[in-house]
N, CA, C and O atoms as a CHARMM CRD file, in Angstrom:
* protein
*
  360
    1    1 UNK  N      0.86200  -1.17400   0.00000 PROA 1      0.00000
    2    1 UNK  CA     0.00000   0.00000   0.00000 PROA 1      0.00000
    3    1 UNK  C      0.90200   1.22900   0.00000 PROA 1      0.00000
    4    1 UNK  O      1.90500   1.30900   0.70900 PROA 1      0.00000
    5    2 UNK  N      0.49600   2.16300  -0.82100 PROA 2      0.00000
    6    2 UNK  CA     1.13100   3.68500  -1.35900 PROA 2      0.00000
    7    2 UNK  C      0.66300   4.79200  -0.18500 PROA 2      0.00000
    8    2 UNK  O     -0.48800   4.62800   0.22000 PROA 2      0.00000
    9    3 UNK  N      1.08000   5.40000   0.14000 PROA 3      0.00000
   10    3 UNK  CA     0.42500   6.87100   0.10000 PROA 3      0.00000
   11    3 UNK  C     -0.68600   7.15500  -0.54300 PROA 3      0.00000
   12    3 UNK  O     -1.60900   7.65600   0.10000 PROA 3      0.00000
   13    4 UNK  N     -0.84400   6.88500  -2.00400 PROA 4      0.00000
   14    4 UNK  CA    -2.31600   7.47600  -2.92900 PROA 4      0.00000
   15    4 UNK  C     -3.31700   6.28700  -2.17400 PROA 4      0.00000
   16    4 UNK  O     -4.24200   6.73600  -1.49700 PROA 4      0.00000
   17    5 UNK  N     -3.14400   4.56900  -2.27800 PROA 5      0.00000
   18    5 UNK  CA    -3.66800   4.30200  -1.63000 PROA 5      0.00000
   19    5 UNK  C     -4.85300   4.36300  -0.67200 PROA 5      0.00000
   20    5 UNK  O     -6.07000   4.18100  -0.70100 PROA 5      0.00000
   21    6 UNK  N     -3.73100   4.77000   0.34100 PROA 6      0.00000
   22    6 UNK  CA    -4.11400   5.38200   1.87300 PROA 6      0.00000
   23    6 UNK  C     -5.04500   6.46000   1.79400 PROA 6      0.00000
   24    6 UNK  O     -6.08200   6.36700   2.45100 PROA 6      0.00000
   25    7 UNK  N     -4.76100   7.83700   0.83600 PROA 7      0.00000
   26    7 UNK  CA    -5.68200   8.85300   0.65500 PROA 7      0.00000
   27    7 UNK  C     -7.00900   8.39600   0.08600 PROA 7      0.00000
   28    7 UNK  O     -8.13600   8.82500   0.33700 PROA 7      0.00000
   29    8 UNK  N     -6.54300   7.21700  -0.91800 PROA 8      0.00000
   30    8 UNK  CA    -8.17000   7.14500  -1.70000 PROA 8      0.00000
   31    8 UNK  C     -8.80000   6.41300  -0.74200 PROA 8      0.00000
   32    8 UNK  O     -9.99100   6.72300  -0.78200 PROA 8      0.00000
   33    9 UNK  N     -8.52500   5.29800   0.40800 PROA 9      0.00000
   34    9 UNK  CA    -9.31300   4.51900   1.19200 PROA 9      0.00000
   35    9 UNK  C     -9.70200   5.43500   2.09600 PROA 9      0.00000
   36    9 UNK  O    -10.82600   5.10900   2.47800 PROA 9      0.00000
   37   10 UNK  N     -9.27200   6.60300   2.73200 PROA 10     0.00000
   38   10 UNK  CA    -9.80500   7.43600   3.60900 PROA 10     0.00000
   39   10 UNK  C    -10.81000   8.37500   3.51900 PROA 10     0.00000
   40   10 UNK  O    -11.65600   8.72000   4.34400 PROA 10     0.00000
   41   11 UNK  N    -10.50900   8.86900   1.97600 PROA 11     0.00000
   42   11 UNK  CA   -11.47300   9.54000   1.19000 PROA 11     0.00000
   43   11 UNK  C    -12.69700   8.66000   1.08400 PROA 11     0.00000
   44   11 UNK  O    -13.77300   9.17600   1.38800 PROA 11     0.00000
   45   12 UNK  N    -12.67200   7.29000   0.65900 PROA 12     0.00000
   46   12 UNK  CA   -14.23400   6.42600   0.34800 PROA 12     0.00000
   47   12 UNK  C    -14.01000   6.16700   1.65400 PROA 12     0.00000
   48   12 UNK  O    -14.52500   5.05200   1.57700 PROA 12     0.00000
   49   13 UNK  N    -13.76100   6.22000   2.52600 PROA 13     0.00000
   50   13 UNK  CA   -14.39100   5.82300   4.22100 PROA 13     0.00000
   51   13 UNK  C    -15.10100   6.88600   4.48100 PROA 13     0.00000
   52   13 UNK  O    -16.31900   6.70800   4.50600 PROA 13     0.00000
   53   14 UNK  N    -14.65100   8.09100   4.71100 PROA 14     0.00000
   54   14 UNK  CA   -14.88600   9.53700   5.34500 PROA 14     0.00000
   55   14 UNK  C    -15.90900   9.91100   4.56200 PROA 14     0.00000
   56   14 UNK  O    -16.95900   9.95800   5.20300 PROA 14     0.00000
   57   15 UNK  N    -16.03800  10.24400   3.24300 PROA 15     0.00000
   58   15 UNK  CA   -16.19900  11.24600   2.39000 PROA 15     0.00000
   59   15 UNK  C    -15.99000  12.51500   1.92100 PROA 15     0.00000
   60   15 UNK  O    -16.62100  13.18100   1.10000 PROA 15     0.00000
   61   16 UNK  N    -14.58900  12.85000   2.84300 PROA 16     0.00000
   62   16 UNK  CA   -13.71200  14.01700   2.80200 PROA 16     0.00000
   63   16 UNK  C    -12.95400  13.83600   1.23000 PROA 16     0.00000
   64   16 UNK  O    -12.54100  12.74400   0.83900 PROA 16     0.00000
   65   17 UNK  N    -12.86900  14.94900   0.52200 PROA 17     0.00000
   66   17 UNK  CA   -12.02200  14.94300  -0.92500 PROA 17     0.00000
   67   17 UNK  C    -10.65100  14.42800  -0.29400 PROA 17     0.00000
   68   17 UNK  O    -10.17400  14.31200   0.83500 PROA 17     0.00000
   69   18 UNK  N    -10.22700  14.15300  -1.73800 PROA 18     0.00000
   70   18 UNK  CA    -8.71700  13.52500  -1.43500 PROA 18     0.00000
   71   18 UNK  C     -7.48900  14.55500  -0.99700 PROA 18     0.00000
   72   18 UNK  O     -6.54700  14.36700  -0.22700 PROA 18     0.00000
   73   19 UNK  N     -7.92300  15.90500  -1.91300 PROA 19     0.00000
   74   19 UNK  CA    -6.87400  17.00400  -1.42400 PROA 19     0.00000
   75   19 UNK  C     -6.82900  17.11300  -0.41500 PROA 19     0.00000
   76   19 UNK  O     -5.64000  16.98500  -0.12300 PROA 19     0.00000
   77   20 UNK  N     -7.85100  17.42900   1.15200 PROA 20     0.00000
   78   20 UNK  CA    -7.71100  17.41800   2.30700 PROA 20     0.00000
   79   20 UNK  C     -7.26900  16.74400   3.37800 PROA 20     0.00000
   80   20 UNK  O     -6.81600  17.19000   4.43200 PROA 20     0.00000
   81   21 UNK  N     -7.49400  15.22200   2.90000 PROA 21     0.00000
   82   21 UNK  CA    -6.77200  14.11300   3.22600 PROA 21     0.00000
   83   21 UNK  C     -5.52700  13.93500   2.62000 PROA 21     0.00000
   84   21 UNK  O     -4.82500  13.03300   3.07900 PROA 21     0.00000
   85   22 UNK  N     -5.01700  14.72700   1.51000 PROA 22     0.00000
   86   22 UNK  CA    -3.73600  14.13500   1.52700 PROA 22     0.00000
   87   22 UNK  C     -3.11500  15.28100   2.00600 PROA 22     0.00000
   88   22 UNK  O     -1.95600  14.93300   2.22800 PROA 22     0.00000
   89   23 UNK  N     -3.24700  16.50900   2.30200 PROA 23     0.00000
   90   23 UNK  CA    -2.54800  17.66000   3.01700 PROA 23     0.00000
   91   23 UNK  C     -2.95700  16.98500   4.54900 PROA 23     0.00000
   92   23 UNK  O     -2.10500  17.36900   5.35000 PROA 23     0.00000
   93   24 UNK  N     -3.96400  16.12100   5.20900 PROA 24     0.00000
   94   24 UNK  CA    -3.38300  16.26100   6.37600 PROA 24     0.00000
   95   24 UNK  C     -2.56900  15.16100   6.80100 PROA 24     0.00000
   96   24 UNK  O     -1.93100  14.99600   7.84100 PROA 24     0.00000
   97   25 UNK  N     -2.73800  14.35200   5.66100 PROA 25     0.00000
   98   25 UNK  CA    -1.58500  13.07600   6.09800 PROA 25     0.00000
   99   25 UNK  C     -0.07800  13.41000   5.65000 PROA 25     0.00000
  100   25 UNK  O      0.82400  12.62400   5.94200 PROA 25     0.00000
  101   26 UNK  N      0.20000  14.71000   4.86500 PROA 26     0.00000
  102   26 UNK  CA     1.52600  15.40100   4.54600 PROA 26     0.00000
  103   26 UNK  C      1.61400  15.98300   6.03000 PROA 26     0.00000
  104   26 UNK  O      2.41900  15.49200   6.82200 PROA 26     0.00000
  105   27 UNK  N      0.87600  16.90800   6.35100 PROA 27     0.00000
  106   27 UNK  CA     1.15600  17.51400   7.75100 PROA 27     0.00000
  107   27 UNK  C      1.17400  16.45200   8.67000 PROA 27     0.00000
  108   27 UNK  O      2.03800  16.60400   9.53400 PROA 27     0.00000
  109   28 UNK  N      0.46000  15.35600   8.77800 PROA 28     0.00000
  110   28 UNK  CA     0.77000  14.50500   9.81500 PROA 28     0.00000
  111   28 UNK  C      2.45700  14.11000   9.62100 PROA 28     0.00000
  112   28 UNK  O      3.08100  14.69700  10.50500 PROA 28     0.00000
  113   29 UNK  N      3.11500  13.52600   8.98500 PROA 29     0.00000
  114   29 UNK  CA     4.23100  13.17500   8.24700 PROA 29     0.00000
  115   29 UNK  C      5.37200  13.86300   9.14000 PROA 29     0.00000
  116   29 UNK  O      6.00600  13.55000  10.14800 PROA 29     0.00000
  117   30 UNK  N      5.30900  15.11200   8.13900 PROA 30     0.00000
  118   30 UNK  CA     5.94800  16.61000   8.05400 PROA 30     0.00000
  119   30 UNK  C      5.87100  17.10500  10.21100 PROA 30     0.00000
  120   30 UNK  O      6.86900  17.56500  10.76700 PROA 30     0.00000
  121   31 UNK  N      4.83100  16.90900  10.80800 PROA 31     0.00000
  122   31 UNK  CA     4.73600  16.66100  12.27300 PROA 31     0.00000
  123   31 UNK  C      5.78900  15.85200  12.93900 PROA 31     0.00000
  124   31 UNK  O      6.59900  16.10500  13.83100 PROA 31     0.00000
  125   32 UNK  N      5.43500  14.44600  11.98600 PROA 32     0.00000
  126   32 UNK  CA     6.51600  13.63500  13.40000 PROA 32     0.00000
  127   32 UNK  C      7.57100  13.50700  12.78900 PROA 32     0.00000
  128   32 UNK  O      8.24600  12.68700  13.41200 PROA 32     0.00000
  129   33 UNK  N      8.43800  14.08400  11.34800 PROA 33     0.00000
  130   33 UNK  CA     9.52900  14.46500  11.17400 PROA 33     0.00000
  131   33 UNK  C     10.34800  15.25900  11.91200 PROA 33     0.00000
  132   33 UNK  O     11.52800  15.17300  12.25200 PROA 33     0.00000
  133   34 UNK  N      9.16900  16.33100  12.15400 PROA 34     0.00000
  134   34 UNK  CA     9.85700  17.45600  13.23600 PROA 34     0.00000
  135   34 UNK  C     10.09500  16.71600  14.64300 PROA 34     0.00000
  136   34 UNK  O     11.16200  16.59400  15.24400 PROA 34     0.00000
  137   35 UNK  N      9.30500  16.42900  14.86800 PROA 35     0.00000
  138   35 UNK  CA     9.40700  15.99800  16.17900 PROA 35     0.00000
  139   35 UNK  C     10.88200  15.15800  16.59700 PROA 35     0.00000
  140   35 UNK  O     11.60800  15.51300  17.52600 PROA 35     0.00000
  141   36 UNK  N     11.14900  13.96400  15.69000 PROA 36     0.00000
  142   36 UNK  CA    11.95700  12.86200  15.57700 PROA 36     0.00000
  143   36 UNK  C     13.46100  14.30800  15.96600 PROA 36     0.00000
  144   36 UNK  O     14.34000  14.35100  16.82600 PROA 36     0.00000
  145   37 UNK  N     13.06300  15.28400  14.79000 PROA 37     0.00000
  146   37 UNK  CA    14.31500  15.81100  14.87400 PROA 37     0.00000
  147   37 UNK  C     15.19400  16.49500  15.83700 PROA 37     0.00000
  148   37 UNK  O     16.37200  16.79900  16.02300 PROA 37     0.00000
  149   38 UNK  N     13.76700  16.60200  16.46600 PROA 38     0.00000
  150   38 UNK  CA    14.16000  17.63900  17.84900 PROA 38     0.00000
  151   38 UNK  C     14.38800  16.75300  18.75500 PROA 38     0.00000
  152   38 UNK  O     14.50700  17.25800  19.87100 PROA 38     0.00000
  153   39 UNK  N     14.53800  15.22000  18.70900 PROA 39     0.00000
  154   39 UNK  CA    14.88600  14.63000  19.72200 PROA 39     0.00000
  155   39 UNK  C     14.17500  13.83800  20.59200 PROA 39     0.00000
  156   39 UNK  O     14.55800  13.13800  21.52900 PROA 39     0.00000
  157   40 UNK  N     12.49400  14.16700  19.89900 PROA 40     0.00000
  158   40 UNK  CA    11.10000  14.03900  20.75400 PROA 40     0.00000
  159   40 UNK  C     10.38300  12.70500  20.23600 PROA 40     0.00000
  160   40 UNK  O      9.89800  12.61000  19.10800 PROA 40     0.00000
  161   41 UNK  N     10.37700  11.92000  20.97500 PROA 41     0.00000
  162   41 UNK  CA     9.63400  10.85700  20.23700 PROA 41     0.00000
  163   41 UNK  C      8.19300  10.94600  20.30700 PROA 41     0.00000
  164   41 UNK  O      7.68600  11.69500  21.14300 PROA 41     0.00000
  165   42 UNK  N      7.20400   9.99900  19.21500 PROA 42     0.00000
  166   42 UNK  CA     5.91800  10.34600  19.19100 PROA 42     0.00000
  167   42 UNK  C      5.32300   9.00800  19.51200 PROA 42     0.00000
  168   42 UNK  O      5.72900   7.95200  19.02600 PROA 42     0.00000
  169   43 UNK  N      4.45800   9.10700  20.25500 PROA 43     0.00000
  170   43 UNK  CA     3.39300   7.89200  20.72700 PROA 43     0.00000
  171   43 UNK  C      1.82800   7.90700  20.33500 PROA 43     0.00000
  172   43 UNK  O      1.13100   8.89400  20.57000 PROA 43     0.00000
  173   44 UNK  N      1.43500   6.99500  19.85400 PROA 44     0.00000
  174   44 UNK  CA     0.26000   6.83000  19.24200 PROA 44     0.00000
  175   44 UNK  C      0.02300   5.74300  19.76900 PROA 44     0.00000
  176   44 UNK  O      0.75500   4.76200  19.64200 PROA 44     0.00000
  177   45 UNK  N     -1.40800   5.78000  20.66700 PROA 45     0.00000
  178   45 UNK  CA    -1.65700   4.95200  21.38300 PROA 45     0.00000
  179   45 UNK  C     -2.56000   3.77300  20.51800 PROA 45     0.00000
  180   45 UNK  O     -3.47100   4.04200  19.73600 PROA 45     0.00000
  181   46 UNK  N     -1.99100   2.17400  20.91700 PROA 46     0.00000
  182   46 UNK  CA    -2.53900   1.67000  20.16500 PROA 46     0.00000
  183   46 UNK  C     -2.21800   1.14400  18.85100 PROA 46     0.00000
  184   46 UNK  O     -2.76300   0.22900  18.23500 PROA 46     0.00000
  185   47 UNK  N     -0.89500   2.14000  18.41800 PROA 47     0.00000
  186   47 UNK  CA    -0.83800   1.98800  16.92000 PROA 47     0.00000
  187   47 UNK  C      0.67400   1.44800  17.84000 PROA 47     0.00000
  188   47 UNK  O      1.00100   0.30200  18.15000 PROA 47     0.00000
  189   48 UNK  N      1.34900   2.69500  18.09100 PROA 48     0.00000
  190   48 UNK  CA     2.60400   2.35700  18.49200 PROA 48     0.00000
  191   48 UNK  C      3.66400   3.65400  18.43200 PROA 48     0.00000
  192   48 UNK  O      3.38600   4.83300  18.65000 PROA 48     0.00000
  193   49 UNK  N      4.82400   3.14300  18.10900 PROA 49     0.00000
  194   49 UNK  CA     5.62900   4.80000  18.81900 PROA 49     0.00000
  195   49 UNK  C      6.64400   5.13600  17.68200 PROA 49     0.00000
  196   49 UNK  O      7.33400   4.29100  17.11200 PROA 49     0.00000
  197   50 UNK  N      6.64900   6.44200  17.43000 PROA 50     0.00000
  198   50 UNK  CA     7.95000   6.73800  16.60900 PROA 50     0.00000
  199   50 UNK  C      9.08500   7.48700  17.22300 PROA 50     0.00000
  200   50 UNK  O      8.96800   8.70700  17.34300 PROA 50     0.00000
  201   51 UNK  N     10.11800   6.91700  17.60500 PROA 51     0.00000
  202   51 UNK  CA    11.25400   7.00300  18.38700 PROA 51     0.00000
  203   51 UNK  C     12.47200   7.01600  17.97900 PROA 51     0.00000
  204   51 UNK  O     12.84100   6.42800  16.96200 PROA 51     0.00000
  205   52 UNK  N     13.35900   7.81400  18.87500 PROA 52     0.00000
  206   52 UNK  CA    15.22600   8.28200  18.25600 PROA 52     0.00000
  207   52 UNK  C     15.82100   7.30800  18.98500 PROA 52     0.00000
  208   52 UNK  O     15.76100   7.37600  20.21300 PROA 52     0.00000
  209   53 UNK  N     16.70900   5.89700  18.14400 PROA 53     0.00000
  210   53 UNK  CA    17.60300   5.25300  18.49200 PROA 53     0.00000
  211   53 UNK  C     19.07400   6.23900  18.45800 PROA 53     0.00000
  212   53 UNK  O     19.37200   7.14200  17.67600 PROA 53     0.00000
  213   54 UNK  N     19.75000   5.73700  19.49500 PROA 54     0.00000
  214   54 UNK  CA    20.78200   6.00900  19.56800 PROA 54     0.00000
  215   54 UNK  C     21.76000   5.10700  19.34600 PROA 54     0.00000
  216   54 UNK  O     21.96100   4.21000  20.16500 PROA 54     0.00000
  217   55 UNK  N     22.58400   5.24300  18.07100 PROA 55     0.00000
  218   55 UNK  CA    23.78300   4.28000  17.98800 PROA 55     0.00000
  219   55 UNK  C     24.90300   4.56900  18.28500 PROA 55     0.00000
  220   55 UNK  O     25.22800   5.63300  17.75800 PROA 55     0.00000
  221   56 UNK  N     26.13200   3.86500  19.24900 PROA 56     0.00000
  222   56 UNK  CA    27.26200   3.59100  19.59100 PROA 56     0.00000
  223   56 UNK  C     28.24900   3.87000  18.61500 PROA 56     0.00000
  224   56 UNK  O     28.45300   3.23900  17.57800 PROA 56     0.00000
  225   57 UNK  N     28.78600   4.77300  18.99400 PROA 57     0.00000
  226   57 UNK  CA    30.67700   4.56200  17.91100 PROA 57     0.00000
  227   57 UNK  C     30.75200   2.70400  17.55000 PROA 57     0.00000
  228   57 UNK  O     30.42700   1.69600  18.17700 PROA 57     0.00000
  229   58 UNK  N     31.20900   2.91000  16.54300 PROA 58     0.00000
  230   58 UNK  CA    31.90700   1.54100  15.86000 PROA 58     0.00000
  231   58 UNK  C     33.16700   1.34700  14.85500 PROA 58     0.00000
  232   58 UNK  O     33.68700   2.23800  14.18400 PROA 58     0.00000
  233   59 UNK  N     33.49000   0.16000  14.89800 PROA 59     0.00000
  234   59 UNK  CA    34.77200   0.22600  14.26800 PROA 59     0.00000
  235   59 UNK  C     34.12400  -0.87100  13.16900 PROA 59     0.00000
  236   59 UNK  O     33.60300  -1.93700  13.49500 PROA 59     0.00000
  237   60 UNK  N     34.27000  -0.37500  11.80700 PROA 60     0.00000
  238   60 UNK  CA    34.05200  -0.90200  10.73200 PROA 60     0.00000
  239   60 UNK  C     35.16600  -1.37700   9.54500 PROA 60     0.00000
  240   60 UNK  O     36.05300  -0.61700   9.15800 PROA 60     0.00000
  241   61 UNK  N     35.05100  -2.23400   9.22300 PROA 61     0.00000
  242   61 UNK  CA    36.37000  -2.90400   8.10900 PROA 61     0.00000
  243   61 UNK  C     35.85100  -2.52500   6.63200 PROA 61     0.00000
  244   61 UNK  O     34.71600  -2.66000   6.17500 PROA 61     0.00000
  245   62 UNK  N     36.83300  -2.09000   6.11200 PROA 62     0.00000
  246   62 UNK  CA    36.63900  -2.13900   4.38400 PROA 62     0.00000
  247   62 UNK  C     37.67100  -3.28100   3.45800 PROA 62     0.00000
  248   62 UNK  O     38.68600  -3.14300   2.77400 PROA 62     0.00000
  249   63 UNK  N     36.98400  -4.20700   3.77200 PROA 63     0.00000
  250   63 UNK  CA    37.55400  -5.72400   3.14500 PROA 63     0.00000
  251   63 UNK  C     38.26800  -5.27200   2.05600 PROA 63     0.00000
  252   63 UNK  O     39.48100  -5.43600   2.19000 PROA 63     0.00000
  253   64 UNK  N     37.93100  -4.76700   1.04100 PROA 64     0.00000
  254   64 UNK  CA    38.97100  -4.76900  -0.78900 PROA 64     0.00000
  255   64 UNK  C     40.03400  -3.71900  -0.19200 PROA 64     0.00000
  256   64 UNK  O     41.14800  -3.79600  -0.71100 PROA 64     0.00000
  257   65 UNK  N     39.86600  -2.71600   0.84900 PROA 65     0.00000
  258   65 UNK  CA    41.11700  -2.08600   0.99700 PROA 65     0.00000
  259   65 UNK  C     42.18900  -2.53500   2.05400 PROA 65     0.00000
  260   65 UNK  O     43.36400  -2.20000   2.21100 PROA 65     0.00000
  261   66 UNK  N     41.37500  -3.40400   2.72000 PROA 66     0.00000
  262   66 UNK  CA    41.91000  -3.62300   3.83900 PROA 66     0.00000
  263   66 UNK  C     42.18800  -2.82400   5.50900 PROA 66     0.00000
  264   66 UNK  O     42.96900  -3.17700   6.39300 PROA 66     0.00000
  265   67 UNK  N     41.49400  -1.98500   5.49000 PROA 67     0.00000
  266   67 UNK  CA    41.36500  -0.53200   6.52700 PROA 67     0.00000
  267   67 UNK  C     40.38000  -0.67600   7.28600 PROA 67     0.00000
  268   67 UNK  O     39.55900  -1.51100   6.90500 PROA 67     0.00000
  269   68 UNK  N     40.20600  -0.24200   8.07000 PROA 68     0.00000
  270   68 UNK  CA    39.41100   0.30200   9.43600 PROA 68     0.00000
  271   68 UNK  C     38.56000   1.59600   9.59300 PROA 68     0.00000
  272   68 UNK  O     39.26700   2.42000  10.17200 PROA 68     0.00000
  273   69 UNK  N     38.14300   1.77200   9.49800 PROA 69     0.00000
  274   69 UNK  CA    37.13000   3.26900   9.67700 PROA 69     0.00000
  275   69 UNK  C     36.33700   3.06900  11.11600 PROA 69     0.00000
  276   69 UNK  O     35.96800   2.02800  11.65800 PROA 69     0.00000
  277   70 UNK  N     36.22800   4.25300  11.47600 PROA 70     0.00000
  278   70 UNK  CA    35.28100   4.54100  12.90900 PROA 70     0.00000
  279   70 UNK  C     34.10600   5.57700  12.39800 PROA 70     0.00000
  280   70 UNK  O     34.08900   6.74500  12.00900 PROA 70     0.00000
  281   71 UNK  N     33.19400   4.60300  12.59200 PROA 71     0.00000
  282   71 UNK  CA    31.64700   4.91000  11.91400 PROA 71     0.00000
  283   71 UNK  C     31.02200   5.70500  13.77200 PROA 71     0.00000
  284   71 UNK  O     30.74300   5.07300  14.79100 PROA 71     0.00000
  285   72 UNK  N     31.00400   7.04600  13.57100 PROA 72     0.00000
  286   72 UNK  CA    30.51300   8.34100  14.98700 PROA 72     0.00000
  287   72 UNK  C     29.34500   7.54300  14.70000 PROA 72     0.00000
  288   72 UNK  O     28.82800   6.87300  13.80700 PROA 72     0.00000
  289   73 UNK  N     29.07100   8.18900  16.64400 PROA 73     0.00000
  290   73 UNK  CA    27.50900   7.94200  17.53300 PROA 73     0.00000
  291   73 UNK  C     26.86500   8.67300  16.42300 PROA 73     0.00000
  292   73 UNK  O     27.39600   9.44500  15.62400 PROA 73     0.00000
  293   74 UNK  N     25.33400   8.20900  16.52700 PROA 74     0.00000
  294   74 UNK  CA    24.62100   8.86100  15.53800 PROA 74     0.00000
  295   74 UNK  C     22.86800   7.98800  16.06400 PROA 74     0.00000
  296   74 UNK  O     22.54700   6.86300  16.44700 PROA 74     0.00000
  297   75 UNK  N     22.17500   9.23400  15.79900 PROA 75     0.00000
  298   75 UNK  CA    20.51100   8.90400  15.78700 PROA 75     0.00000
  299   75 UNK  C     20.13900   8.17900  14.95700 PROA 75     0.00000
  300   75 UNK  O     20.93200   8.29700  14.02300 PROA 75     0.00000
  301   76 UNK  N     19.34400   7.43300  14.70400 PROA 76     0.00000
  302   76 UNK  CA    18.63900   6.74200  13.79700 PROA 76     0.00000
  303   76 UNK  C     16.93700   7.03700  14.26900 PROA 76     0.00000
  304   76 UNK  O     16.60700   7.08100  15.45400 PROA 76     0.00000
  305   77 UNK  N     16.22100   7.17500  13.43100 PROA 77     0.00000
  306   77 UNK  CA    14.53800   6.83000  13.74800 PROA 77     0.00000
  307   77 UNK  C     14.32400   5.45000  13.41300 PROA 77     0.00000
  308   77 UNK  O     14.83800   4.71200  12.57200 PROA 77     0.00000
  309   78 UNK  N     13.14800   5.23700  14.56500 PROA 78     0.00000
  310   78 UNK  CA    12.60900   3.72300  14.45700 PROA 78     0.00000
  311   78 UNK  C     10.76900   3.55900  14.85000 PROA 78     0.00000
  312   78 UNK  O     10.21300   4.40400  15.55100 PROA 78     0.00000
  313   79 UNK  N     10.50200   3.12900  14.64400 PROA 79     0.00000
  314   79 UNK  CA     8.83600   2.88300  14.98700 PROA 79     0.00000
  315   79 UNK  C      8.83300   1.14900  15.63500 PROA 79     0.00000
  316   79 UNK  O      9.14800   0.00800  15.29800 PROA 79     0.00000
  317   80 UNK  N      8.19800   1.97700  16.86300 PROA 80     0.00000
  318   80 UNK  CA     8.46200   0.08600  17.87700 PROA 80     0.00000
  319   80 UNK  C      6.29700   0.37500  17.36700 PROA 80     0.00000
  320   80 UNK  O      5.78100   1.48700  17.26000 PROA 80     0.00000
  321   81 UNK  N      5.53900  -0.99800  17.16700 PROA 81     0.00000
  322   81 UNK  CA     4.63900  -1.20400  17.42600 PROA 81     0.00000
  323   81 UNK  C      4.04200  -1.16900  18.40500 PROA 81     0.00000
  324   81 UNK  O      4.70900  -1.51100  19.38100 PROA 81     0.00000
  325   82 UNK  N      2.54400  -0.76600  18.69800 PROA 82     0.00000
  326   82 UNK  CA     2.22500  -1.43400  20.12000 PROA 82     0.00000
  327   82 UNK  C      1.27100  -2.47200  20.28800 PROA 82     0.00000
  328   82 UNK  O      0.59100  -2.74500  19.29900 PROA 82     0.00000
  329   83 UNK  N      1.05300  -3.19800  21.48400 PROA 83     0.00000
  330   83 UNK  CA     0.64200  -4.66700  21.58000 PROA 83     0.00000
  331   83 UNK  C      0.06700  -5.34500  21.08100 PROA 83     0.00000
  332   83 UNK  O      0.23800  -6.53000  20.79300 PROA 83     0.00000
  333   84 UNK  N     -1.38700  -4.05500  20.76500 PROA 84     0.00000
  334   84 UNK  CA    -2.12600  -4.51200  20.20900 PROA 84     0.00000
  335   84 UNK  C     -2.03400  -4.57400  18.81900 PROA 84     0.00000
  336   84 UNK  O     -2.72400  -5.43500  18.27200 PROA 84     0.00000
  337   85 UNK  N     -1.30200  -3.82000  18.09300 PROA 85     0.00000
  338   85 UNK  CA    -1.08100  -3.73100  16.90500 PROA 85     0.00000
  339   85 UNK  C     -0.36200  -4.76500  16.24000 PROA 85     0.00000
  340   85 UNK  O     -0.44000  -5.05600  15.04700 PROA 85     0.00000
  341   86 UNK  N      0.68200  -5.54400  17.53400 PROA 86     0.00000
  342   86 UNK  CA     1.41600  -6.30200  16.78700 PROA 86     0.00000
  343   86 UNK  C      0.38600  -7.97000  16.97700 PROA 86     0.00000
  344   86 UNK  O      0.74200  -8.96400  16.34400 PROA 86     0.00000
  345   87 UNK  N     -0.70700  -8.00300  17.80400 PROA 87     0.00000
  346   87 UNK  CA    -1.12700  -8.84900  18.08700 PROA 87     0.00000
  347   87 UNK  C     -2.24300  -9.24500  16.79100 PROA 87     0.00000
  348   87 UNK  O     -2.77900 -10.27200  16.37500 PROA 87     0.00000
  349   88 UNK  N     -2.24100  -7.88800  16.45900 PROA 88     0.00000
  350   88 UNK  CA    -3.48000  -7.91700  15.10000 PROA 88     0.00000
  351   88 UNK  C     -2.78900  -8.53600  13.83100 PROA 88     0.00000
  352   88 UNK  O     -3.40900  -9.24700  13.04100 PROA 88     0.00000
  353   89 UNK  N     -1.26900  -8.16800  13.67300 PROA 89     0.00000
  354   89 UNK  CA    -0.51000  -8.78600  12.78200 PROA 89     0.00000
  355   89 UNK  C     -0.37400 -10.17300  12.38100 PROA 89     0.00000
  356   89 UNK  O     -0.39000 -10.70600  11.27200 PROA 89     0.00000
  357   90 UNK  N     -0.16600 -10.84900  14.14600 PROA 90     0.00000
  358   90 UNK  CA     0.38900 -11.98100  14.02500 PROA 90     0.00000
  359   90 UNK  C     -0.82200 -12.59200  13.75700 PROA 90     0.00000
  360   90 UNK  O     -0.86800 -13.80300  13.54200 PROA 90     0.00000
């Protein structure tokens, strides 16, 4: 499932046009981008959470040259599910 998708199933659920639904699922987006960036994780109850991993310094090999590189601490975003969501999956 797409993005257009998502807008057209919300649109025939709701009966809201698609332009409005797809500007607020851009602003939804464009929301927990910001958020992620500032450090802030987002929780959606039920659905589950969008959250800043933190990764560890590492020491990485480049096999054809034969060298070592040190790959810096660094954020990553991640989305953990929640219970129920993952229970609906399985």
């Amino acid at each position: 499932m797409i993005k257009a998708d998502i807008v057209n199933e919300i649109s025939k659920n709701t009966g809201i046009e698609k332009a409005v639904v797809l500007a607020t699922i851009e602003q939804f987006m464009e929301s927990v981008k910001g958020s992620l960036a500032k450090g802030n994780n987002v929780y959606l109850r039920g659905f589950g959470s969008f959250i800043v991993k933190k990764r560890n310094q590492k020491t990485a090999r480049n096999i054809s040259k034969r060298t070592t590189i040190i790959i810096p601490a660094h954020n990553i975003p991640a989305f953990k599910p929640a219970k129920t969501f993952m229970s609906q999956v399985k």
